[in-house]
C-alpha positions in Angstrom: 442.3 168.7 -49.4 439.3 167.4 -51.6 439.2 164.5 -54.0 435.7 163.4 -54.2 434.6 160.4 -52.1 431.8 159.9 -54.5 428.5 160.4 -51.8 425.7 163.0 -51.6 425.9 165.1 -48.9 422.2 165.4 -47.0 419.2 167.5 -48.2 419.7 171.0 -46.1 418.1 170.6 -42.8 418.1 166.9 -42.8 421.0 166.6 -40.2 419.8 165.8 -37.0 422.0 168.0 -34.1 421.2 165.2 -31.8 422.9 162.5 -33.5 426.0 161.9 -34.0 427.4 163.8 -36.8 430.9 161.8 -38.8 433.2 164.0 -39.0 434.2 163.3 -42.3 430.8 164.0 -43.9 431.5 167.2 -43.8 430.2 169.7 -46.9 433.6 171.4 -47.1 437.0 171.9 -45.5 439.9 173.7 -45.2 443.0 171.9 -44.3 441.9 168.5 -42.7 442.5 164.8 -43.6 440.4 161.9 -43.3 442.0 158.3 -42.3 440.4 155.0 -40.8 440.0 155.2 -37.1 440.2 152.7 -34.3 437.2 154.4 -32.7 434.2 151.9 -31.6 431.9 152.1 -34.5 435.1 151.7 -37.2 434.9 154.2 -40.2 437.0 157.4 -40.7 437.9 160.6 -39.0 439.4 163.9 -39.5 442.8 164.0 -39.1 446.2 166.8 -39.4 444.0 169.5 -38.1 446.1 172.4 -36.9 445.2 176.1 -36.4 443.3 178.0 -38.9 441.4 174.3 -39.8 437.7 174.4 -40.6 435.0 172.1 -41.6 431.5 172.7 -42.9 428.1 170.6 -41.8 425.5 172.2 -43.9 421.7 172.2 -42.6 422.0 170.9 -39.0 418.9 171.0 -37.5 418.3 171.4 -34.1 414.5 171.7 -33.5 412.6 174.1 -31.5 414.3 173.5 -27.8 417.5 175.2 -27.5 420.8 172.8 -27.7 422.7 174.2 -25.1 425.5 171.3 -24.9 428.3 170.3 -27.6 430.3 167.1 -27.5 433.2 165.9 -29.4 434.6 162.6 -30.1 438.4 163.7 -30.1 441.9 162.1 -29.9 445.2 164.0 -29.7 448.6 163.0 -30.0 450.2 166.5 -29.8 453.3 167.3 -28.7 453.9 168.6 -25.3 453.0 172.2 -24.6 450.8 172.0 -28.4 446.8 172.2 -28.0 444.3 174.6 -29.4 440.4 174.9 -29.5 437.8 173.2 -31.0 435.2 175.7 -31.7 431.6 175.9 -33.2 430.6 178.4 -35.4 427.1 179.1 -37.2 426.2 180.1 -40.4 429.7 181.4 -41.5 432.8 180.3 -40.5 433.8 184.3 -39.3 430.4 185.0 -37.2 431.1 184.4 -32.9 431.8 180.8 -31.7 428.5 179.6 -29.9 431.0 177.4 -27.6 434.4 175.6 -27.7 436.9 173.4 -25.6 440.1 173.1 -25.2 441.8 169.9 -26.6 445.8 169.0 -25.7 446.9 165.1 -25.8 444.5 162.6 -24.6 447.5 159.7 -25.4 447.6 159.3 -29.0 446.2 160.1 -32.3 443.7 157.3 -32.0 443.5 157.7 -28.3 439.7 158.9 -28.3 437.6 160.7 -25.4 434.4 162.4 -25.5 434.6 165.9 -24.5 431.6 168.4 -23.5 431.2 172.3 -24.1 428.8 174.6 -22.8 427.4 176.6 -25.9 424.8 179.3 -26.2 421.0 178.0 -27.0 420.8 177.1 -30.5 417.4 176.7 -32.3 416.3 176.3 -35.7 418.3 174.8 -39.2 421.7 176.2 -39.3 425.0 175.2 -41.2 427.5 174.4 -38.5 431.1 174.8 -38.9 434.0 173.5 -36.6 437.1 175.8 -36.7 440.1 175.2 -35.1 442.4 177.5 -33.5 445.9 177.0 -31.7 448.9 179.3 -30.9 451.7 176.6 -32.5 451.5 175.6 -36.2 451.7 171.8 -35.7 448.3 170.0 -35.7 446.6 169.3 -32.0 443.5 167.5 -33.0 441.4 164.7 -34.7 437.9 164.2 -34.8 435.3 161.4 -35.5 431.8 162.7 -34.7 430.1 165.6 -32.8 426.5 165.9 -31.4 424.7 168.5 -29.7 422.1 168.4 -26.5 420.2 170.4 -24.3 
């Protein structure tokens, strides 16, 4: 990955959990793309995300009322029998996921759907990262933007 798409990435703390966060604003990465996407609202998304895949949001902040819901704008054109999770981690990309979902094809790569996740109460600034896990090698997921709610 890298080359530098020449923007600043936020102030810490000035991401707001309860908006939609692009995907491909992310602080760092390991492993992902970005391409253009076909999602409403145009723009890019992150793309040949397999196992072992992470991404960095640094300073989400998600106030003084628990988030207890994730959500994540997702396509998939995996091979049959190939999905993995998309998980949410805080702080470091090691510590406990807070919550996850499963993702297998939804029907193509730019074949988008919305999926919710159940995570545990969430207060406070915190850098979020999205790690992806699978049992095959080949990539399972891409993703445009991710939010949080309670």
């Amino acid at each position: 990955g890298g080359g530098g798409g020449g923007t600043t990435p936020p102030p810490s703390g000035n991401r707001d959990a309860y908006s939609a966060i692009q995907a491909e604003s992310f602080d760092g990465q390991g492993g992902v793309s970005t391409e253009t996407t076909t999602d409403s609202g145009g723009g890019q998304n992150i793309s040949a995300i397999g196992n072992g895949d992470w991404a960095l949001f640094k300073g989400v902040n998600f106030g003084s009322t628990a988030a207890r819901q994730f959500y994540g704008r997702v396509a998939s054109g995996a091979a049959g029998g190939v999905s993995g999770l998309v998980e949410v981690r805080l702080d470091s990309r090691t510590n406990t996921p807070v919550g996850s979902f499963a993702v297998g094809n939804t029907g193509g790569w730019q074949s988008w759907k919305t999926v919710p996740a159940n995570i545990t109460g969430v207060t406070g600034t915190h850098d979020v990262y999205l790690t992806f896990s699978s049992g095959q090698p080949a990539d399972f997921v891409n993703v445009n933007w991710f939010d949080f709610g309670h």
